[in-house]
SELOKOL-169892 format. One line per field, with one value per residue: residue in three letters; z, x, y of N, C-alpha, C, O, CB in turn. Coordinates in Angstrom, 3 decimals, padded with zeros to 6 digits. Glycine has a CB too. Example, Ala and Ser with C-alpha at 12.3 -4.5 7.8 and 13.67 -1.06 7.14 Angstrom:
residues 2
residuo	ala, ser
n.up	007.800, 007.080
n.east	013.190, 012.850
n.north	-005.690, -002.250
ca.up	007.800, 007.140
ca.east	012.300, 013.670
ca.north	-004.500, -001.060
c.up	007.800, 007.870
c.east	013.200, 012.900
c.north	-003.300, 000.030
o.up	008.465, 008.039
o.east	014.236, 013.409
o.north	-003.319, 001.138
cb.up	009.046, 005.725
cb.east	011.308, 014.084
cb.north	-004.473, -000.598
end
This chain:
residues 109
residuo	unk, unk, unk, unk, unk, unk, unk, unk, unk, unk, unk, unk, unk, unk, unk, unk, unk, unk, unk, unk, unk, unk, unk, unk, unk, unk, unk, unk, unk, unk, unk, unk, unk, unk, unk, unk, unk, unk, unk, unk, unk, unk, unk, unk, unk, unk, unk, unk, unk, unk, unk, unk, unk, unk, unk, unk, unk, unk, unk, unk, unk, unk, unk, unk, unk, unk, unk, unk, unk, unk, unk, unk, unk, unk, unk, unk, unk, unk, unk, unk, unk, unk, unk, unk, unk, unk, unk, unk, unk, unk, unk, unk, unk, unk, unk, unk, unk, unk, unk, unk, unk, unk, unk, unk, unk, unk, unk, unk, unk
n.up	-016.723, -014.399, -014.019, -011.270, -010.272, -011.607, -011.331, -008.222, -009.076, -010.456, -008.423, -006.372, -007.986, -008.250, -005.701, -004.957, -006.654, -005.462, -003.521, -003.864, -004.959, -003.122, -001.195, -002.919, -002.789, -000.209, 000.305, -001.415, 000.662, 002.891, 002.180, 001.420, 003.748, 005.541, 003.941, 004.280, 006.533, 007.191, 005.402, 005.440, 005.843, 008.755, 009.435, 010.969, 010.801, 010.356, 012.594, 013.984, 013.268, 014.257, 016.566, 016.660, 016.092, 018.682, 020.316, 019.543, 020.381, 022.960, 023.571, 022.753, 024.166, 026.665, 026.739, 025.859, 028.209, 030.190, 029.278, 029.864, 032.617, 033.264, 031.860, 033.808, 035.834, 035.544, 034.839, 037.535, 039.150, 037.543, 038.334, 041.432, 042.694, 042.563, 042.618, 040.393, 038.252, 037.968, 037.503, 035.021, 033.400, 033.483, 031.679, 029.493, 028.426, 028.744, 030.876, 033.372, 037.251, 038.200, 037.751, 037.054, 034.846, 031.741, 030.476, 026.952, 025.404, 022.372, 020.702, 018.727, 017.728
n.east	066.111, 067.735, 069.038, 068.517, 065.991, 064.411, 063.737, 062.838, 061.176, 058.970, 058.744, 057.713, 055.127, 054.489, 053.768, 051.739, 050.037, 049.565, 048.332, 046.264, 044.971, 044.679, 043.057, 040.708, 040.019, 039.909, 037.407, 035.278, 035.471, 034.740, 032.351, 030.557, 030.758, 029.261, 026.986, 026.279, 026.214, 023.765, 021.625, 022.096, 021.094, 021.256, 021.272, 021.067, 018.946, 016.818, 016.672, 016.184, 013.146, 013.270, 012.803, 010.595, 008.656, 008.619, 007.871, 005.410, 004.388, 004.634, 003.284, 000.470, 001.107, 000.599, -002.336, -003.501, -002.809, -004.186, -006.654, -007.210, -006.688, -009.072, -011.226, -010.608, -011.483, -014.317, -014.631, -014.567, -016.396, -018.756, -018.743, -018.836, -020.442, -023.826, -025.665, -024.394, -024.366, -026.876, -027.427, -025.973, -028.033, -030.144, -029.263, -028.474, -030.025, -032.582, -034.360, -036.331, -037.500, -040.849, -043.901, -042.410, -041.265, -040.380, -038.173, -037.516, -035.784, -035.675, -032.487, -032.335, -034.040
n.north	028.399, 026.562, 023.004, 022.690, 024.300, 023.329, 020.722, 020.962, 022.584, 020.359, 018.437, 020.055, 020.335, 017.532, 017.076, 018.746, 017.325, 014.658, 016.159, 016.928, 014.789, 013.244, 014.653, 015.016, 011.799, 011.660, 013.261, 012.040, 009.095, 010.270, 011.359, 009.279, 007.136, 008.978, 009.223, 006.068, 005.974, 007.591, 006.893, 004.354, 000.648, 000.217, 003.082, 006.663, 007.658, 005.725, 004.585, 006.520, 005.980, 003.359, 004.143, 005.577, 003.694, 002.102, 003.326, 003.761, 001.196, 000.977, 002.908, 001.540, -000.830, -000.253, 000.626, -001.615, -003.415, -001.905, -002.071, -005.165, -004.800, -003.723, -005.287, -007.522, -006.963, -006.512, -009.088, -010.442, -008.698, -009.874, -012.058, -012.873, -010.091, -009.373, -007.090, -006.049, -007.642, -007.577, -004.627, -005.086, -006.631, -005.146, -003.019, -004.026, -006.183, -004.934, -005.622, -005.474, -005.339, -006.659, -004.550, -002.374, 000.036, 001.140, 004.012, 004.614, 006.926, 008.130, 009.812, 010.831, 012.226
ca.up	-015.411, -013.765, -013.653, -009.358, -009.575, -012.203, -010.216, -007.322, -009.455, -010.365, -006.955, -005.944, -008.757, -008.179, -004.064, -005.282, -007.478, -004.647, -002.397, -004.326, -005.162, -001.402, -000.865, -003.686, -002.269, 001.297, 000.327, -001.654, 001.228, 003.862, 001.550, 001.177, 005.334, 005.955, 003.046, 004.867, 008.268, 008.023, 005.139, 005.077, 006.695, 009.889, 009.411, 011.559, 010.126, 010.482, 013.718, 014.416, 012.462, 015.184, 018.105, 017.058, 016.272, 019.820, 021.616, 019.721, 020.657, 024.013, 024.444, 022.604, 025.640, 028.460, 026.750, 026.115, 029.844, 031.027, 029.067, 030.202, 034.012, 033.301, 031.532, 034.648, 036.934, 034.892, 035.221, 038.815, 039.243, 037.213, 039.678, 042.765, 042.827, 042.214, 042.229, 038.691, 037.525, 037.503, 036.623, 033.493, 032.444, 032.550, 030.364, 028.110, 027.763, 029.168, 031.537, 034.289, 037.540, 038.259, 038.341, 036.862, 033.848, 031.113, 028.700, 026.024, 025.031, 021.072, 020.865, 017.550, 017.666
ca.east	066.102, 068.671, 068.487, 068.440, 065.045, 063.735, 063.547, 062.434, 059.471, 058.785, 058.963, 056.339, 054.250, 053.931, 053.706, 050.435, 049.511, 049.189, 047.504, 044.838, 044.458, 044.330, 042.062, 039.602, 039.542, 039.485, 036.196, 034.573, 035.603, 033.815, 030.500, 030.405, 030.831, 028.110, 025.764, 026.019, 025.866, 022.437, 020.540, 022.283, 020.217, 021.472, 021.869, 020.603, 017.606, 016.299, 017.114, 014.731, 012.227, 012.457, 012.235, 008.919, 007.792, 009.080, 007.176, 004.364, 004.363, 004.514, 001.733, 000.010, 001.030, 000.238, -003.230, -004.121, -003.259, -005.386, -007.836, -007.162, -006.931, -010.580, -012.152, -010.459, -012.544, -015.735, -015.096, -014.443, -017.481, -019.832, -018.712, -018.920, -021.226, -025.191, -026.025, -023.660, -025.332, -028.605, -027.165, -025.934, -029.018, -030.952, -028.884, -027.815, -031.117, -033.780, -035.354, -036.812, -038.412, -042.057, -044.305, -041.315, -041.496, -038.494, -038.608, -036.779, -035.584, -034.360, -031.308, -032.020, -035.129
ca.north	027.793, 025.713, 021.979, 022.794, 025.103, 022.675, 019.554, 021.547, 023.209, 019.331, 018.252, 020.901, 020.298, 016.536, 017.068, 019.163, 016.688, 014.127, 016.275, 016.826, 013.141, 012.374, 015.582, 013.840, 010.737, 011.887, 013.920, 011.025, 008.502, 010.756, 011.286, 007.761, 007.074, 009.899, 008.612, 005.442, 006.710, 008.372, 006.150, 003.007, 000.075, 000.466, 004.377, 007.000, 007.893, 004.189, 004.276, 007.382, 005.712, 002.231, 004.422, 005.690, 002.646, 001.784, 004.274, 003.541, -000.058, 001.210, 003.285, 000.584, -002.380, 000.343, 000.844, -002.857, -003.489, -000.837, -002.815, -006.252, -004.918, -003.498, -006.713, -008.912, -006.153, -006.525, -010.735, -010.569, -008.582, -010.467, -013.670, -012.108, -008.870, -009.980, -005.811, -005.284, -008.605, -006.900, -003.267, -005.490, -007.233, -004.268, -001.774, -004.871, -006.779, -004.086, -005.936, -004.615, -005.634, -006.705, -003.420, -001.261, 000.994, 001.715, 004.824, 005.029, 008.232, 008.621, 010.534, 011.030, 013.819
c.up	-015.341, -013.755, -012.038, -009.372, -010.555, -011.690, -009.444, -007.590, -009.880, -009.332, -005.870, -006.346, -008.001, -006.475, -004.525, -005.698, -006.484, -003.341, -002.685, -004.614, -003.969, -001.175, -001.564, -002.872, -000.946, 001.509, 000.407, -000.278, 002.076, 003.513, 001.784, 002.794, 005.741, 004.920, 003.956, 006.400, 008.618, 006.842, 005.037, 005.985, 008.142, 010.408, 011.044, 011.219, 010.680, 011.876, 014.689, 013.823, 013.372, 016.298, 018.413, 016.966, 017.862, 020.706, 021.132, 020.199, 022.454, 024.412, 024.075, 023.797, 026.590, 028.213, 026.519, 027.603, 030.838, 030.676, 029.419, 032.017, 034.122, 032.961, 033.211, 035.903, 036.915, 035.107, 036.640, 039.611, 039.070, 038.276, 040.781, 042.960, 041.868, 041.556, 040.826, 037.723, 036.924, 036.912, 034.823, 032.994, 032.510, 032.006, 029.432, 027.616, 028.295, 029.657, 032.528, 034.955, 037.668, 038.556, 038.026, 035.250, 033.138, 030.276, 028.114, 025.120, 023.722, 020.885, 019.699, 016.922, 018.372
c.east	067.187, 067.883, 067.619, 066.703, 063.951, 063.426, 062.994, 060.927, 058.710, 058.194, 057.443, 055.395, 053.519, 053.393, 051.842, 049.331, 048.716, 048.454, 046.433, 043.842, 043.846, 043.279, 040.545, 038.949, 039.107, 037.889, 035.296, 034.413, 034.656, 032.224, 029.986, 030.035, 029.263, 027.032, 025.061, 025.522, 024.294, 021.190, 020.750, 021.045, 020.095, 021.247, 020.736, 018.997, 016.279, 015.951, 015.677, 013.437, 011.926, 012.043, 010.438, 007.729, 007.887, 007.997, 005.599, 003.633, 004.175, 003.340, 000.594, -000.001, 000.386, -001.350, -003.670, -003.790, -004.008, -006.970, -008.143, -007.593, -008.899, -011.718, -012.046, -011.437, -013.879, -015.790, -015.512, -016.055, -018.556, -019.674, -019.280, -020.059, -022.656, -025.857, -025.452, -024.105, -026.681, -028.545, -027.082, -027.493, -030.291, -030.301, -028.918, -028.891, -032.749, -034.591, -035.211, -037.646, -039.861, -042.527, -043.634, -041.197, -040.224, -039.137, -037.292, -036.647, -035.031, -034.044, -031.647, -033.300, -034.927
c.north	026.731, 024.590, 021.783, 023.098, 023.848, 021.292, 019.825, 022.024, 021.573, 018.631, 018.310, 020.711, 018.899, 016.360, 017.628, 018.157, 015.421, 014.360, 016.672, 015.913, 012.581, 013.528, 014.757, 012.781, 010.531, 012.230, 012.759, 009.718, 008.867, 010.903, 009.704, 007.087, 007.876, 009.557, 007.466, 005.461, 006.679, 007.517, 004.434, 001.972, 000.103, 002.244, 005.444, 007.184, 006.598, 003.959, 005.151, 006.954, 004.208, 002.985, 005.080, 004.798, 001.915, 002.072, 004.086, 002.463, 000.408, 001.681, 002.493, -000.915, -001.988, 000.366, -000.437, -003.405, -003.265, -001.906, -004.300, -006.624, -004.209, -004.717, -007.762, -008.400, -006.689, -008.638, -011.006, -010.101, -009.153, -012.081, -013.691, -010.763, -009.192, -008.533, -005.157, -006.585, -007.709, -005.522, -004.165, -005.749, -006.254, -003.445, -002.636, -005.409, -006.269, -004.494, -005.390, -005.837, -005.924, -005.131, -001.995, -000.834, 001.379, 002.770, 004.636, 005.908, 007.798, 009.747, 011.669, 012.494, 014.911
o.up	-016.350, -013.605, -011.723, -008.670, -010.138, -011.977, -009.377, -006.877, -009.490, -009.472, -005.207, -005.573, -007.383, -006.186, -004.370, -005.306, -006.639, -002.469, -001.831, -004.607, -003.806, -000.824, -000.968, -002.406, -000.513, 002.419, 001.405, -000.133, 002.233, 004.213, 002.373, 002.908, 006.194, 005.417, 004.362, 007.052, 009.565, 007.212, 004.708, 006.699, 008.714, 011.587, 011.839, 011.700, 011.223, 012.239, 015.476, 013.956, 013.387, 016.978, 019.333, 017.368, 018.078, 021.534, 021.927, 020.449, 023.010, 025.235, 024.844, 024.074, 027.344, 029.248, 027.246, 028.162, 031.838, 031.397, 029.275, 032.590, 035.067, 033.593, 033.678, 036.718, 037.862, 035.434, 036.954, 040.370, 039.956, 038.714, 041.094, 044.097, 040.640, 040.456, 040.282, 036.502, 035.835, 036.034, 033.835, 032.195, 031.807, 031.591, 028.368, 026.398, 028.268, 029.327, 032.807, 034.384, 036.931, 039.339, 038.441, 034.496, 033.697, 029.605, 028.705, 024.061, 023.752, 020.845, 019.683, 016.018, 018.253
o.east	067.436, 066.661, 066.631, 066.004, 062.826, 062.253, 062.083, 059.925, 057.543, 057.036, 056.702, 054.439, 052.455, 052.617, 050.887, 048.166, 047.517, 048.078, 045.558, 042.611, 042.913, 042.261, 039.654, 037.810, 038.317, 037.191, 034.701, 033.258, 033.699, 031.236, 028.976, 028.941, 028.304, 025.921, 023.901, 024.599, 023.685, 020.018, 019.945, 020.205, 019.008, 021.090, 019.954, 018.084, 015.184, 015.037, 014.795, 012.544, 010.780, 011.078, 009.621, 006.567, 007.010, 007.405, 004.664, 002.433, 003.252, 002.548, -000.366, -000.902, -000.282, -001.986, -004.659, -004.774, -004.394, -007.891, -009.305, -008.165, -009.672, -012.739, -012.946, -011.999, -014.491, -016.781, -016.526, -016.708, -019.410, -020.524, -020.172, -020.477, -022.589, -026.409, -025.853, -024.158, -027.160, -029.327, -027.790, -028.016, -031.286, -031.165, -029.382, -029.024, -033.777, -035.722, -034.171, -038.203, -040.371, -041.880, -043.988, -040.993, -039.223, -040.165, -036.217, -037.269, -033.995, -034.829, -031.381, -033.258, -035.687
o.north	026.072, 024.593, 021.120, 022.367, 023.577, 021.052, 019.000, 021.969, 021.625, 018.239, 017.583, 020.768, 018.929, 015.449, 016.866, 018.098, 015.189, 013.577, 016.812, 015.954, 011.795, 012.931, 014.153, 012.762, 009.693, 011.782, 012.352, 009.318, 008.108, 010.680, 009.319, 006.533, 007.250, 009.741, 007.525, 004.974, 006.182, 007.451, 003.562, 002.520, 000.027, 002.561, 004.922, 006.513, 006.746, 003.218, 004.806, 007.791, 003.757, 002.637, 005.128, 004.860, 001.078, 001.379, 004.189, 002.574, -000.188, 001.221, 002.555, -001.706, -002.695, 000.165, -000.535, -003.890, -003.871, -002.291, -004.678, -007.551, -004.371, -004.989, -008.461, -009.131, -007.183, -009.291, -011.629, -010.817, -009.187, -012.856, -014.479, -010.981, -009.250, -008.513, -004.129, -006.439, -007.392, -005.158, -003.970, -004.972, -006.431, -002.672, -002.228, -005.294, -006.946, -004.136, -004.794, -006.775, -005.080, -004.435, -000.891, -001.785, 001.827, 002.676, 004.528, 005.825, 007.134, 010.695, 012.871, 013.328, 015.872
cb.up	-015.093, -012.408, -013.863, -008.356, -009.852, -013.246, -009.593, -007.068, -011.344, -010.594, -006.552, -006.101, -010.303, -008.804, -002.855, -006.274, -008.577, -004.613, -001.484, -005.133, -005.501, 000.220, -001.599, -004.797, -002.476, 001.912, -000.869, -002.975, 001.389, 004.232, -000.619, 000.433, 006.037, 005.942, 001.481, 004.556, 008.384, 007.905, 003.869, 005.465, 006.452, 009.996, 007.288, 011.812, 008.250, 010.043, 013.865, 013.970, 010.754, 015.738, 018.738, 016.384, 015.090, 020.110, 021.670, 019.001, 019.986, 024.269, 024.173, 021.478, 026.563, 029.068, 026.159, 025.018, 030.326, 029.957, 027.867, 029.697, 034.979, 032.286, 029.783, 035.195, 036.607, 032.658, 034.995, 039.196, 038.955, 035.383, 040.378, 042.973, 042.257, 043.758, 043.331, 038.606, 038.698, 038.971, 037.299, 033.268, 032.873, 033.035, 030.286, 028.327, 027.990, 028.459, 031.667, 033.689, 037.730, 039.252, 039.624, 037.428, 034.426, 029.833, 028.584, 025.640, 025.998, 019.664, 020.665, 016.803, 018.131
cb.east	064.722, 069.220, 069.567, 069.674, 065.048, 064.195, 064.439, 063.359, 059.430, 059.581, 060.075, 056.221, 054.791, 054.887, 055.210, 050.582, 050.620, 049.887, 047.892, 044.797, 045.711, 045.973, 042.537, 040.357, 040.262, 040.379, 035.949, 035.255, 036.604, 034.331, 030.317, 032.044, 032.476, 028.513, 026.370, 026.706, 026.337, 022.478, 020.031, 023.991, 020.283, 022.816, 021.574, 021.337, 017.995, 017.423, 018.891, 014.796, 012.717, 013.359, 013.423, 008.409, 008.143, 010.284, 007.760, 004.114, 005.838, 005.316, 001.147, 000.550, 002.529, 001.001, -003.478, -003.657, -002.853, -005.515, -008.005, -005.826, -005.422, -010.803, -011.139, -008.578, -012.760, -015.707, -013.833, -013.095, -017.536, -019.852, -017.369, -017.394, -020.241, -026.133, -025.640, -021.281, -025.869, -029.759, -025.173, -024.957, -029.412, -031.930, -027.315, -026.667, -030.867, -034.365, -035.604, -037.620, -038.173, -042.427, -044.200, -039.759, -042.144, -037.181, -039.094, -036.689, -034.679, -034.582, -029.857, -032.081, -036.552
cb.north	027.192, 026.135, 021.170, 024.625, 027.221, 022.742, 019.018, 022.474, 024.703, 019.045, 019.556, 022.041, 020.318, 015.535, 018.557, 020.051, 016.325, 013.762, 016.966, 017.232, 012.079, 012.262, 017.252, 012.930, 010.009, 013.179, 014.876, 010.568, 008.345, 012.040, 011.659, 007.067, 008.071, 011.562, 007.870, 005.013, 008.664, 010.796, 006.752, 002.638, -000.945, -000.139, 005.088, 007.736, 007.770, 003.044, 004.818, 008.931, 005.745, 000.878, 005.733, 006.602, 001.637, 002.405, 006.305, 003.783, -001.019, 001.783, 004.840, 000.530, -002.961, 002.383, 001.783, -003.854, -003.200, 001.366, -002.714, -006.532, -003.784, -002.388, -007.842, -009.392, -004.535, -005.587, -011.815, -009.635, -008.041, -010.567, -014.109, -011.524, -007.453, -010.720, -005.014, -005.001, -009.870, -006.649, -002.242, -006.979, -008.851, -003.605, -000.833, -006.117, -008.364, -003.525, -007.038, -003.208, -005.469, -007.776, -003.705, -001.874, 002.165, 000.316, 006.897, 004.474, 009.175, 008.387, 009.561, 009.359, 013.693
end
């Protein structure tokens, strides 16, 4: 071989040589990016993992509301309404009018 083709096959060699280096590091660089991506702290993963805590927090507020606008019912009532007074204190403490009769059914026979 000629000095000409020998430099040239050199040339080629080391051109290879560097694009495999940068191929390498390109790979590793991108694993590394996408590792981080999807478990890092921020990553995706994490991310799908606040939104269901999100949503569960949600249907959690809408259902203690529901329950807050029902207790403020049940206060309002017991203030105001004399007829859910007396529904209460007989289911809750089984009294009953003069002359008036309770059974009590068990469930359990």
């Amino acid at each position: 071989m000629d000095k000409k083709n020998l430099l040239r096959h050199q040339i080629v060699a080391e051109r290879k040589k560097k694009g495999r280096v940068f191929a390498v590091f390109f790979i590793l660089a991108l694993a590394f990016i996408l590792f981080n991506l999807f478990f890092d702290e921020m990553g995706v993963v994490k991310y799908f993992k606040l939104k269901s805590e999100e949503k569960q927090m949600e249907e959690n507020l809408v259902r203690l509301e529901n329950e807050i606008s029902a207790i403020k019912e049940e206060i309002s009532a017991i203030g105001t309404d004399p007829f859910y007074i007396e529904k209460q204190a007989r289911e809750d403490l089984g009294l009953a009018k003069p002359d008036e009769y309770i059974f009590k059914i068990d469930k359990d026979k």
